[in-house]
C-alpha positions as CSV (number, residue, x, y, z in Angstrom):
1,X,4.5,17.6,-5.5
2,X,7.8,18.6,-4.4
3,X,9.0,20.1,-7.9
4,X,5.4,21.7,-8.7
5,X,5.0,25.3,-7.9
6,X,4.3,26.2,-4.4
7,X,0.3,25.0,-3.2
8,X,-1.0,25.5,0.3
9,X,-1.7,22.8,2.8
10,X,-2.4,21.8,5.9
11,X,-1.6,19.4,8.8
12,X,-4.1,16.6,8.5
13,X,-2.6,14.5,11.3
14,X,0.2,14.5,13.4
15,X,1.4,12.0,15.8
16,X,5.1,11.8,17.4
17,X,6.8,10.0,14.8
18,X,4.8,11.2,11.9
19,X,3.2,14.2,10.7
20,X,0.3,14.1,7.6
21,X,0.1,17.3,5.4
22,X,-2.2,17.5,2.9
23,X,-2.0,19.7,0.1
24,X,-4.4,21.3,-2.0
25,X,-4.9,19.6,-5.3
26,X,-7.7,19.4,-8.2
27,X,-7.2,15.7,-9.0
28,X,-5.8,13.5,-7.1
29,X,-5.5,13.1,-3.1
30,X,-2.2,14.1,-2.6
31,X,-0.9,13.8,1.3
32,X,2.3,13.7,2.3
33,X,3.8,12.0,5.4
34,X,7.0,13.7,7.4
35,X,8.2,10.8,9.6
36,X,11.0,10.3,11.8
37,X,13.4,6.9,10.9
38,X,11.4,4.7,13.8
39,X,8.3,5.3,11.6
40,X,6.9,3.2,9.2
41,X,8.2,4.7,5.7
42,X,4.8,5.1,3.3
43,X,5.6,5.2,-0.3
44,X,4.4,9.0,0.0
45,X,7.0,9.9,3.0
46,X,9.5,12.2,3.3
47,X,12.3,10.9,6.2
48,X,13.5,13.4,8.8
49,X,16.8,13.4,10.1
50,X,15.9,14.9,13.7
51,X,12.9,14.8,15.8
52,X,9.3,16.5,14.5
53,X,8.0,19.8,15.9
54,X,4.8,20.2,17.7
55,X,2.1,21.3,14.9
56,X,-1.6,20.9,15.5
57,X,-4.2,19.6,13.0
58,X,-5.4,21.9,10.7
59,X,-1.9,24.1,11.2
60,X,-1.3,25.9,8.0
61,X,1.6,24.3,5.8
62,X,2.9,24.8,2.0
63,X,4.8,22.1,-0.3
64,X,6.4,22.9,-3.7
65,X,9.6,24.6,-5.4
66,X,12.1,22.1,-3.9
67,X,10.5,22.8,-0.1
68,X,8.0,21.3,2.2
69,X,7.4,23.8,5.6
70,X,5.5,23.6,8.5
71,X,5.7,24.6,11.7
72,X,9.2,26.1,12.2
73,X,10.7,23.9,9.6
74,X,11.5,24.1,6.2
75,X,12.5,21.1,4.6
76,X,14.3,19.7,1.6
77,X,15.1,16.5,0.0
78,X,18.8,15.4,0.2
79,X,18.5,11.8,-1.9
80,X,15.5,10.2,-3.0
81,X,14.3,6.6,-2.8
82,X,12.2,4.2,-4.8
83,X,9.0,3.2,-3.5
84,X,8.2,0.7,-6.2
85,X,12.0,-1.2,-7.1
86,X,11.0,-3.6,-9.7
87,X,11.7,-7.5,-8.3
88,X,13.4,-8.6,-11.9
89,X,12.2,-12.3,-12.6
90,X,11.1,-14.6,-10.7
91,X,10.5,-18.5,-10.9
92,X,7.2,-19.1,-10.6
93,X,7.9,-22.3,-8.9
94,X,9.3,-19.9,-6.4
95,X,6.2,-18.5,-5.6
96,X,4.1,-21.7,-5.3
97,X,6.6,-22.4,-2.7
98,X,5.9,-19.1,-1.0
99,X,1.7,-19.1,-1.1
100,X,1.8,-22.0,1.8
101,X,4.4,-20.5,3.9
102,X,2.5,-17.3,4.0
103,X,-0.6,-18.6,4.3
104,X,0.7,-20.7,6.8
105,X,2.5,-17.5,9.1
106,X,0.0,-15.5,8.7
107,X,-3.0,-18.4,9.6
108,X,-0.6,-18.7,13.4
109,X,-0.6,-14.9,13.7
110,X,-2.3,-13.4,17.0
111,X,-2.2,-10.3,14.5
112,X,-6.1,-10.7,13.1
113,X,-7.2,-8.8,9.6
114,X,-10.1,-6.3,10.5
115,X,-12.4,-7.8,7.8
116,X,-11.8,-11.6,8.6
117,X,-14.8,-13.5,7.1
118,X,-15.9,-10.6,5.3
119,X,-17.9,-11.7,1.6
120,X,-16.4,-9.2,-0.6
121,X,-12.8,-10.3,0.5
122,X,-13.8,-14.0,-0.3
123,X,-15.1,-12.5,-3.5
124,X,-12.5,-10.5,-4.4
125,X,-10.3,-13.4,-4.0
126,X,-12.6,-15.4,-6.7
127,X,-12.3,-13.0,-9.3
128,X,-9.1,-12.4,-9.5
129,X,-8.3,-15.9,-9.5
130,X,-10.9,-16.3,-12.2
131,X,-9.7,-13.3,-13.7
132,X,-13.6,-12.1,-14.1
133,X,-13.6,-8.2,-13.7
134,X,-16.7,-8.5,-13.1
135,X,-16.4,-10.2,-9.6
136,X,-13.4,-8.3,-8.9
137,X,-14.4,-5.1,-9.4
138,X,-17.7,-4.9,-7.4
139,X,-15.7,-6.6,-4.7
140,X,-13.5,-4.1,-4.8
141,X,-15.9,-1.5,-4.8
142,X,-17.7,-2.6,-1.9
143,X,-14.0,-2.8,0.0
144,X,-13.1,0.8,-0.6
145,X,-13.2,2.6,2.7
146,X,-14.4,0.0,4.2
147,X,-13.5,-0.1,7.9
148,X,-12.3,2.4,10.5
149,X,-9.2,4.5,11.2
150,X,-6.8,6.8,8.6
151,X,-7.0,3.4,6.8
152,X,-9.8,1.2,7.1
153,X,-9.4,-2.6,6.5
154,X,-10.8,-3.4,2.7
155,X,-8.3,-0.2,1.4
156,X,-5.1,-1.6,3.2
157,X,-6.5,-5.2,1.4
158,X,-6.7,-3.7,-1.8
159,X,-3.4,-1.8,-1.7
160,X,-1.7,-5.3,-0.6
161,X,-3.4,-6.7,-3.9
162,X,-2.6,-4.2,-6.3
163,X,1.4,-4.3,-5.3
164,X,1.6,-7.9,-5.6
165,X,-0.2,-8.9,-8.6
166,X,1.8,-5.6,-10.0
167,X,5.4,-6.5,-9.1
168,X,4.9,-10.5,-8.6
169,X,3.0,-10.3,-12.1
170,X,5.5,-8.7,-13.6
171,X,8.0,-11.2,-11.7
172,X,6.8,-14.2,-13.3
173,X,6.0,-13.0,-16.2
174,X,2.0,-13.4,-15.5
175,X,0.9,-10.8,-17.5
176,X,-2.6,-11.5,-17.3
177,X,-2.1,-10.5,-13.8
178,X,-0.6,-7.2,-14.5
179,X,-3.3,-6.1,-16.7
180,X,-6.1,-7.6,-13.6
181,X,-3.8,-5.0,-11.9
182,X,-4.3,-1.8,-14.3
183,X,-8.5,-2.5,-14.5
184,X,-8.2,-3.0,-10.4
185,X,-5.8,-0.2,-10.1
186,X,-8.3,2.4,-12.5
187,X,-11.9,1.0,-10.2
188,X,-10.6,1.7,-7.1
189,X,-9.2,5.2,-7.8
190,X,-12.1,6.7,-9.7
191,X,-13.7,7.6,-6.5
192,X,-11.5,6.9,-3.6
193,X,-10.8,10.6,-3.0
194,X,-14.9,10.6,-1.7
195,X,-15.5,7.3,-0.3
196,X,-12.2,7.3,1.9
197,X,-10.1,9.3,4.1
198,X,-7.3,11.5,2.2
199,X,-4.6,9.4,3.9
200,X,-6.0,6.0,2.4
201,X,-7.0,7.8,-1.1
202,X,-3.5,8.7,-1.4
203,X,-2.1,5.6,-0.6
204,X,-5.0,3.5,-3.3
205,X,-3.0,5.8,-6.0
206,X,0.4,4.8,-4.8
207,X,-0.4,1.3,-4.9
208,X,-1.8,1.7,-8.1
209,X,1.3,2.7,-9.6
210,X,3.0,-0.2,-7.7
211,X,4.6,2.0,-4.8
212,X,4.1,0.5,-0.8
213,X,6.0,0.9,2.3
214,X,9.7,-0.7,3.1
215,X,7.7,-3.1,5.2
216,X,5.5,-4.4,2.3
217,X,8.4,-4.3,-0.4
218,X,10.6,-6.8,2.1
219,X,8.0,-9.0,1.9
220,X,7.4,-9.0,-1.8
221,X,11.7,-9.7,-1.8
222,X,11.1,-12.7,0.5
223,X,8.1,-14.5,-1.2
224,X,10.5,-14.1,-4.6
225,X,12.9,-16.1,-2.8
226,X,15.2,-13.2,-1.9
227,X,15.3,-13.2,1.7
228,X,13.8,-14.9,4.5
229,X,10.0,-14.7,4.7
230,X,9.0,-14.9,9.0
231,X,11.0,-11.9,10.1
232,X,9.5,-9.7,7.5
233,X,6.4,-10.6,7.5
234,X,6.4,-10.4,11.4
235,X,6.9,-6.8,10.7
236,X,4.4,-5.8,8.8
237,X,2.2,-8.0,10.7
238,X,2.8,-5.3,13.2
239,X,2.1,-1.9,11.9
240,X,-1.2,-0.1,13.0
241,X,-4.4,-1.8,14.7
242,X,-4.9,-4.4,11.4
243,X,-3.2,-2.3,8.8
244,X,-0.4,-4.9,8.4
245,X,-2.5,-8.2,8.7
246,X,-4.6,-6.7,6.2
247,X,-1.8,-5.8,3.9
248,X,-0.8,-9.3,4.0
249,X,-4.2,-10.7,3.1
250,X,-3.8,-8.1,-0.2
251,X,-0.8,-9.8,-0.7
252,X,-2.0,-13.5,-0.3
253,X,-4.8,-12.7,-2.6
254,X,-2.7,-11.3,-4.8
255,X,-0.2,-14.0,-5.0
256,X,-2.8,-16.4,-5.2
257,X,-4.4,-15.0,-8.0
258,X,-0.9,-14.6,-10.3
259,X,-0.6,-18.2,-9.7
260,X,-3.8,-19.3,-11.1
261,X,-3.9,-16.4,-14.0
262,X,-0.3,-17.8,-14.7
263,X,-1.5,-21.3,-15.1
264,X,1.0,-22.2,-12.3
265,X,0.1,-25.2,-9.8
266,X,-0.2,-23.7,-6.1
């Protein structure tokens, strides 16, 4: 969005550490977050270097050719970073060894997924360990903008899914888990732009193409054996209401699932 010509916007949100612009597309949802270094950095954010100015929702705004500007500021990128590094391989006894511990940290956690006990979760789980797109698909239809806030429960389950049967696929060399990922991926973006908020929408089609925050890519590292899992995933156990425990539900299902579609013993 940055390198396309110049489109209006507007401020969709703004908080403290984080203000959310979005700009005026024909396809896609495309919202951009401006966030200070103590926010949480969303695959879709641009990091500021100072502190944010006060804007007001529905403040006029404009992103392309090179800028973003809002409010008094006009801002443009000085180095970019990847929000979807690839892992490189991965033993896949590796990640049998991970599925308990997380299971395990995340089972002791105060920090409660908004959707606990929900049916389609349970199903969505099935079917991707089945593989049937079938199952997995109307599951995650029915999870799409399901819950409340800028993102509700079933899409931060299904962005946790999509990154880690994406990247830990790809890891172990589970293809059949990468391709789950591209059918997924293509279901729950179809619509998303009307059935859930822009925020959420624009995150779906990040995670689609693999990209998540530094919180949710540290944990991916750590269940490939690269670092310590608990103080990671205590992290993104944190962030927002549920966002985070529901991100690491994604993410068990997902790991889960490239297990079985690998043929690997959990």
């Amino acid at each position: 969005m940055l390198e396309s010509p110049r489109r209006p916007a507007r401020v969709l949100a703004a908080f403290p550490a984080g203000v959310y612009l979005e700009v005026r597309a024909e396809l896609e949802p495309h919202v951009i977050a401006v966030v200070t270094g103590e926010a949480t950095r969303l695959p879709n954010a641009v990091v500021l270097g100072d502190r944010l100015p006060r804007v007001a929702v529905g403040d006029e705004a404009s992103v392309g050719d090179g800028a973003i500007e809002f409010g008094p500021l006009s801002l443009r990128a000085h180095r970019w970073w990847d929000p979807a590094p690839p892992l490189g391989p991965v033993d896949p006894a590796q990640l049998a060894r991970s599925l308990p511990a997380l299971t395990g940290l995340c089972d002791r956690s105060p920090r409660r997924p908004g959707l606990e006990g929900n049916g389609a979760a349970a199903l969505l789980a099935e079917g991707c360990a089945e593989a049937s797109l079938l199952n997995s698909i109307m599951a995650a239809e029915q999870l799409v903008g399901l819950g409340p806030g800028l993102t509700p429960s079933g899409d931060d389950v299904l962005a946790g899914l999509l990154v880690a049967l994406r990247h830990l696929g790809a890891a172990a060399g589970a293809g059949r888990a990468v391709w789950l990922a591209d059918w997924l991926a293509a279901a729950v973006t179809f619509d998303a732009r009307s059935r859930t908020t822009p925020i959420s929408a624009t995150l779906l089609h990040c995670a689609a193409r693999g990209e998540a925050s530094g919180e949710v890519l540290a944990v991916l590292r750590a269940l490939a054996g690269r670092q310590s899992l608990e103080p990671v995933l205590h992290r993104l156990l944190q962030l927002g209401h549920t966002s985070g425990a529901d991100l690491a539900w994604g993410l068990r299902i997902g790991l889960a699932a490239v297990l079985d579609l690998g043929g690997w013993e959990k």
